[in-house]
C-alpha positions, 0 to 999 in steps of 0.5 A: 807783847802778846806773844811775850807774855803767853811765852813766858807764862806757859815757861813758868807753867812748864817749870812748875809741872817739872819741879812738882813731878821731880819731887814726886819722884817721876823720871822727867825727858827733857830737851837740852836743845831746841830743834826749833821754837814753838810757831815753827811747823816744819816736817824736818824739824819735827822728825829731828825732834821726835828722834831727839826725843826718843834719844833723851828717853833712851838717855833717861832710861837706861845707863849712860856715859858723858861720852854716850850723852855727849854722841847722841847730842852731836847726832841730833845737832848734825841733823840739824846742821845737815837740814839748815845746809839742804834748805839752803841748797836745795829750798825751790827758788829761781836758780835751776842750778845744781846745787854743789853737794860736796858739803852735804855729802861730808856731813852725810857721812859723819852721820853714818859714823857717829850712828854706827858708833851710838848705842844701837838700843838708843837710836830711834826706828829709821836711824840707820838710814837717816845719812842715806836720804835727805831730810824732810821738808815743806817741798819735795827734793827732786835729786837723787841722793848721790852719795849713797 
């Protein structure tokens, strides 16, 4: 109930910050996903975010289409997609199997396309090499990224 509560109230907090700086005129970046909730640390999350971020600036700040708008949401939605798969395959566990990484290899290539495809203005610093490496997390990834 704690959590409920402290939730809700820092929600409503936020939304009267948002509102007061709107009608002050301000330009406001806001998020139209969640990378993730507010008691998750985890470094992949985190960058995925921080790049998210970065893209909605750039979506803020300079003119842009539906389909421009519609491209750096599918971005950050395949990393997303791409983190949850390499947690699942390649999180340390008790099978020293090789992990079959012919979807990842899929969903890494598309990366490469719709990043050659985005405004290269928007894309954060890193972003060309984003399909090239596995995303980040609590473990070290001890395979090689075959696909490159």
């Amino acid at each position: 109930m704690l959590r409920s509560t402290a939730g809700i109230m820092s929600d409503e907090g936020l939304h009267d910050e948002v509102t007061y700086a709107r009608t002050a005129g301000v330009t406001v970046i806001s998020p139209e996903l969640d990378i993730h909730d507010a008691l998750t640390v985890d470094p992949g999350l985190i960058a995925i975010a921080m790049d998210y971020g970065y893209l909605r600036a750039a979506e803020a700040t300079q003119p842009a289409t539906d389909e421009q708008r519609l491209l750096a949401r599918d971005l950050i939605e395949l990393r997303r997609q791409i983190w949850a798969l390499e947690t699942e395959l390649l999180a340390p566990g008790d099978d020293d199997a090789t992990p079959d990484l012919r979807e990842l290899v899929a969903l890494k290539r598309e990366l490469r396309a719709l990043v050659s495809q985005a405004p290269q203005d928007w894309l954060p610093p890193g972003a060309h090499g984003w399909w090239r490496t596995f995303e980040r997390h609590p473990w070290e990834v001890t395979l090689s990224p075959t696909w490159v």
